[in-house]
C-alpha positions in Angstrom: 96.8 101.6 120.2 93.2 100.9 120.6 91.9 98.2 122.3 88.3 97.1 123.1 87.1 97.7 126.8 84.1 95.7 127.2 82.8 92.5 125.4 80.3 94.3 123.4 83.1 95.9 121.8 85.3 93.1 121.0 81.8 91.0 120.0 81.0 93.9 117.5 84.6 93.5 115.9 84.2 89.9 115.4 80.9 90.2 113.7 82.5 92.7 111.6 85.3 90.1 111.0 82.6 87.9 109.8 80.8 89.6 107.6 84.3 90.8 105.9 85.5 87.2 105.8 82.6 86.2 104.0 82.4 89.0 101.6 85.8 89.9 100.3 85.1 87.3 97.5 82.1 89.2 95.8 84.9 91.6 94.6 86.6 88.9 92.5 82.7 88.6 91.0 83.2 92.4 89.4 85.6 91.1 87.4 84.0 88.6 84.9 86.8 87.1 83.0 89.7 88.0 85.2 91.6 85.0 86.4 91.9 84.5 89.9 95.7 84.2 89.5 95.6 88.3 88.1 93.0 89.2 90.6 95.2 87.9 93.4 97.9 90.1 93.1 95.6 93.4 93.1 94.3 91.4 96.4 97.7 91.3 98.2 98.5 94.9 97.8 95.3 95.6 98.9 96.1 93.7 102.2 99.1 95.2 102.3 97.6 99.0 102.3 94.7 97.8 104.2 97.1 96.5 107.2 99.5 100.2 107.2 96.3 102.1 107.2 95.0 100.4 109.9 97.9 100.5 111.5 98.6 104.0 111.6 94.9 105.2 112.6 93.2 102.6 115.0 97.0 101.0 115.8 97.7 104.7 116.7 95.2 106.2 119.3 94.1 104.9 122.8 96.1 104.1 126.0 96.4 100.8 125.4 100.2 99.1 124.8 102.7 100.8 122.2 101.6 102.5 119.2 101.9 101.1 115.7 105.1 102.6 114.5 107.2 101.7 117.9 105.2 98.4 118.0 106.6 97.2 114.8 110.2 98.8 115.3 109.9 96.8 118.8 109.4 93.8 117.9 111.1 90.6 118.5 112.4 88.5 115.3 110.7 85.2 116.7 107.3 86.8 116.9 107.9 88.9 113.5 108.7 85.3 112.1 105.8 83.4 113.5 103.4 86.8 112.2 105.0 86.3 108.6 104.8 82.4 108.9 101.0 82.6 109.9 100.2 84.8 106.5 102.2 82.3 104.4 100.2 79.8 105.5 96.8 81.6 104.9 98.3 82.2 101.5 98.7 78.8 100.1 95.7 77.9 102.0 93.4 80.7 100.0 95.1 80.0 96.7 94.4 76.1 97.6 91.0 76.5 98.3 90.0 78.7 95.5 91.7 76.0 93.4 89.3 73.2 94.6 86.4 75.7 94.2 87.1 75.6 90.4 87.8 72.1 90.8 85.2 70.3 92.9 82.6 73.2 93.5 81.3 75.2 96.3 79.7 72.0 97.3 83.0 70.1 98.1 85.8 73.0 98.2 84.2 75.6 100.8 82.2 73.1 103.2 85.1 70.9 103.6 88.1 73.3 103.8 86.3 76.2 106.1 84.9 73.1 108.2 87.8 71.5 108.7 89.9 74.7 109.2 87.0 76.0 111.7 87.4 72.6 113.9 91.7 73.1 113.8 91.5 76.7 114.2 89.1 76.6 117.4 90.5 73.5 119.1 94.5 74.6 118.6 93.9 78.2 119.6 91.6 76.9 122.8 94.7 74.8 123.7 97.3 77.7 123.3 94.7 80.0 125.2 92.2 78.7 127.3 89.0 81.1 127.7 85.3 80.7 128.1 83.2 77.7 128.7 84.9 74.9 127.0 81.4 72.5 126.8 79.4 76.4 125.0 82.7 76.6 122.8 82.8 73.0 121.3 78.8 72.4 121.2 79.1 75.9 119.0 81.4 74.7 117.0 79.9 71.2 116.8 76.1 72.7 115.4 79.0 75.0 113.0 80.0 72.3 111.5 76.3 70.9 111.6 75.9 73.5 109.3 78.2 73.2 107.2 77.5 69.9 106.5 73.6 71.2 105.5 75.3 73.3 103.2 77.1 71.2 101.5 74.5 69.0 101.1 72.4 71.6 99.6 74.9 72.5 97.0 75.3 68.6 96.2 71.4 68.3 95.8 71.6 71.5 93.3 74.6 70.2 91.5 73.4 66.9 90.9 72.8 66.9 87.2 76.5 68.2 87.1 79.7 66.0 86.5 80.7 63.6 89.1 82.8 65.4 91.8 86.7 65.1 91.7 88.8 63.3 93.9 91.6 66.0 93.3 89.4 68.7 94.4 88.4 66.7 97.5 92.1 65.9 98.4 93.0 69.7 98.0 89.5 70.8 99.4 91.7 69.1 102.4 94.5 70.1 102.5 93.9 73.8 102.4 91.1 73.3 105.2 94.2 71.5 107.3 96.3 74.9 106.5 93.3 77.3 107.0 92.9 76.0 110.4 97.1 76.3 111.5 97.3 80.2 110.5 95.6 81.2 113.5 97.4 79.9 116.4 100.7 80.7 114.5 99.3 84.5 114.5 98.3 84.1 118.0 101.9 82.5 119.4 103.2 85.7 117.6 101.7 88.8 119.7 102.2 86.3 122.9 105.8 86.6 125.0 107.5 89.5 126.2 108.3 90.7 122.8 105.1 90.4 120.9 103.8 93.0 119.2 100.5 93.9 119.2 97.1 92.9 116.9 98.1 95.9 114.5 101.9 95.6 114.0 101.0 91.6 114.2 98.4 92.1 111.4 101.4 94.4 109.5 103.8 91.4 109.3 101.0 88.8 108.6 100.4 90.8 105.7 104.3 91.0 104.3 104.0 86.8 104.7 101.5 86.1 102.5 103.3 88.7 99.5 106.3 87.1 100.0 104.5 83.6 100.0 102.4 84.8 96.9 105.2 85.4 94.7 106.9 81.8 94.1 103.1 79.9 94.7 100.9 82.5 92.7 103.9 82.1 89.9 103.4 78.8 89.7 99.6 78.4 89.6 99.8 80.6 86.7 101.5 78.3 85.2 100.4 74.9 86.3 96.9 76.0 87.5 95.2 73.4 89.2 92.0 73.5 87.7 93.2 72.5 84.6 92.8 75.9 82.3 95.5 77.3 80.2 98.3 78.8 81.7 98.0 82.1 82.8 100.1 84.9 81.3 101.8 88.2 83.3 100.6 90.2 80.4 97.3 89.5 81.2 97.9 91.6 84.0 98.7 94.7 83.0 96.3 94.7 79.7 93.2 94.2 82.6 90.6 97.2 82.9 91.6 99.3 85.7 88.2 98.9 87.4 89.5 95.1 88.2 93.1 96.0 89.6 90.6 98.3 91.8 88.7 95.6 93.0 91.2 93.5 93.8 93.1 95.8 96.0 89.6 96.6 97.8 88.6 92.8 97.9 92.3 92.5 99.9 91.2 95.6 101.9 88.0 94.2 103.3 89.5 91.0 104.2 93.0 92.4 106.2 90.1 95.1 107.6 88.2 91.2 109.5 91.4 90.2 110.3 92.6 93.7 112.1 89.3 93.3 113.8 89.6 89.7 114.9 93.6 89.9 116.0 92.4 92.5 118.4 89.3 91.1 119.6 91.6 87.9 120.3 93.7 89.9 122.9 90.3 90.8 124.4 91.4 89.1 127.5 87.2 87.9 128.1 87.4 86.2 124.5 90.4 84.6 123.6 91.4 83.6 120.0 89.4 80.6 120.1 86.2 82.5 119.9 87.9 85.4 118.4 88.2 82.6 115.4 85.4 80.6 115.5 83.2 83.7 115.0 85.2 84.8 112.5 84.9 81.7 110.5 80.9 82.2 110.7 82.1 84.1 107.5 80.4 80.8 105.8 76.9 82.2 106.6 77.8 85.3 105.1 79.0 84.1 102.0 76.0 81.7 102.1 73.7 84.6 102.3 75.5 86.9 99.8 75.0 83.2 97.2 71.4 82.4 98.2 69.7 85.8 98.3 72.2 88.4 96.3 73.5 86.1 93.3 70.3 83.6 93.3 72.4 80.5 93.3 69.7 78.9 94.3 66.8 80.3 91.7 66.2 76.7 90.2 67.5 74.5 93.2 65.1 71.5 94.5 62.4 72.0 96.7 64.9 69.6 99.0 68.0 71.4 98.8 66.5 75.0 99.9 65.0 72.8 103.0 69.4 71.6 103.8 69.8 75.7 102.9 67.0 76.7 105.7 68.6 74.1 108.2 72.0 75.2 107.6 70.8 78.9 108.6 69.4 77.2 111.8 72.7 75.2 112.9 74.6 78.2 112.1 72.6 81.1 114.3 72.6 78.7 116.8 76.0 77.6 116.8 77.7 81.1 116.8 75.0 82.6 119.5 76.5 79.4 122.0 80.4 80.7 121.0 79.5 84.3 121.2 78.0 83.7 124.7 80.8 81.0 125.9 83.1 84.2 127.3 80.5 84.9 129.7 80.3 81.6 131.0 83.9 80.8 132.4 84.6 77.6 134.3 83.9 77.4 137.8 
C-alpha cells in the first residue's frame, strides 16, 4: 500500500482531509428540499464506494505493509471490531449533530460539537500515541478552540433577531461533540497491535460501521426526527431526482476520501493521530469559508459580527500552523 515518506507528504494529506471534512456538506445544499434523513443514505453508499476504491488503487501500490485485499482478509476480529465500532460512533455523532444544526443553528450545533470533539479527539489520541511537541500541540488546539468560540459568537451576533436558542439543541450539540471526539482513537486502537490492518483496509471496515449503524438510527430519525418536522417517509426516497441520490453518494465520497487521507497520515510515524486529527478538524475554517464567502451567510451580518468572523480566521491559521509544526519539534 502507499504510504507517505516524508512530512510534506503526510502534511499535504491532512490539508486535503480538511478541506474534504469541511466540504462534503455543500453537496447536501444541491438538493433543496431533500431531507437530510434521504440524503444520508445516498451519503453512506457513497462512503462505502469511496473506501473500496481507495482501497484497491492507493491501498494497492507501494512497498509499504500488505496490500488492500490481503490486508482486510488478514485482519484480526478485535481490530475489525474496534474499525467498525469507530464508524458507528461517527455515525450517530453526524446524524446528532446535523440534528442540533436544524435545532439550535450553526451558532450553537457546529461550534460546540466540532469544539468539543476537536479537544477529545486531540487529547485521547495524544494519550494513546504520544508524538510531537506536547506544549505546540495543546497551545494549537487551545487558539482552535479560540476560534471557534469567535465563530460562534459571530453566528450568535447575526442570529440575534432570531428565536431564542434551544436547550435541546445545546444538550445534543453536546453530546454528538462528546462522540465526534471518541471515533478517532477507537480507529486508531484499531490499525495498532500485531494484527491491525492498515489506514486503507481500517478505513474499509470504518465504513461497513457506520451502514450498519445507519440503518436502526437513520430509521428512527425518520420517524421521530429531532428537529421537530414531520416524519419522514421511505417513499420519499425513491421518488427523489436522480441528480440528489448523485450527490449524496459524492458528498459520502469526499468525506471517506479526508478520512483515507487522515488514517494514513496518522501512521506517519513523525505525526501521529493527534495531529493527524486536529488538522483534520480545521475542517471548521473550511466550512466557515465555503459560508462566509461562497453562500454569503454573512451578506447582512453586523459590522461586529464580521470583526468575531475576521478574528476567528486569525485564531484558526494560527492555531493549525503551531499543530502542523508540533512534529518537528519533538521533546528533548
Amino acid at each position: 500500500m502507499y504510504q507517505p515518506e516524508t512530512y510534506g507528504v503526510a502534511l499535504t494529506f491532512m490539508v486535503a482531509t480538511m478541506l474534504c471534512w469541511g466540504s462534503w456538506a455543500n453537496t447536501l445544499k444541491l438538493c433543496p428540499g431533500y431531507r437530510f434523513q434521504l440524503f444520508y443514505w445516498d451519503y453512506v453508499g457513497g462512503l462505502l464506494l469511496a473506501s473500496v476504491a481507495w482501497g484497491l488503487t492507493l491501498g494497492s501500490i507501494g512497498s509499504t505493509g500488505s496490500s488492500f485485499v490481503k490486508d482486510v482478509a488478514g485482519c484480526g476480529v478485535d481490530s475489525m471490531l474496534w474499525a467498525m465500532a469507530g464508524g458507528a460512533v461517527f455515525n450517530v455523532a453526524n446524524l446528532l449533530l446535523v440534528a442540533a444544526i436544524d435545532i439550535a443553528g450553526l451558532a450553537v450545533a457546529f461550534p460546540v460539537g466540532i469544539g468539543l470533539a476537536l479537544v477529545i479527539g486531540a487529547v485521547s489520541s495524544y494519550v494513546m500515541s504520544p508524538n510531537g511537541n506536547p506544549w505546540m500541540l495543546f497551545v494549537g488546539v487551545a487558539l482552535v478552540v479560540g476560534a471557534i468560540v469567535c465563530d460562534a459568537i459571530a453566528y450568535r451576533l447575526r442570529e440575534a433577531t432570531r428565536a431564542s436558542l434551544s436547550t435541546r439543541g445545546v444538550v445534543i450539540s453536546l453530546i454528538s461533540g462528546v462522540l465526534m471526539g471518541s471515533f478517532f482513537p477507537l480507529v486508531s486502537k484499531a490499525m495498532s497491535g500485531v494484527r491491525g490492518p492498515g489506514p486503507y483496509a481500517t478505513c474499509f471496515f470504518f465504513a461497513i460501521g457506520v451502514a450498519i449503524c445507519a440503518v436502526p438510527v437513520n430509521l428512527v430519525l425518520m420517524r421521530k426526527p429531532l428537529d421537530g418536522k414531520v416524519p419522514v417517509a421511505m417513499k420519499e426516497f425513491w421518488s427523489a431526482r436522480a441528480g440528489w441520490h448523485m450527490a449524496g453518494v459524492l458528498g459520502g465520497g469526499i468525506w471517506c476520501t479526508g478520512a483515507v487521507l487522515n488514517f494514513v497520515a496518522s501512521r506517519a510515524q513523525v505525526v501521529g493521530p493527534a495531529v493527524s486529527y486536529s488538522i483534520g478538524q480545521g475542517a471548521t475554517m473550511v466550512s466557515a469559508c465555503w459560508g462566509v464567502f461562497v453562500w454569503r451567510e454573512f451578506a447582512g451580518a453586523p459590522a461586529k459580527a464580521k470583526t468575531y468572523l475576521g478574528w476567528m480566521f486569525v485564531l484558526f491559521v494560527c492555531g493549525l500552523a503551531l499543530v502542523a509544526l508540533a512534529p518537528l519539534f519533538h521533546r528533548g
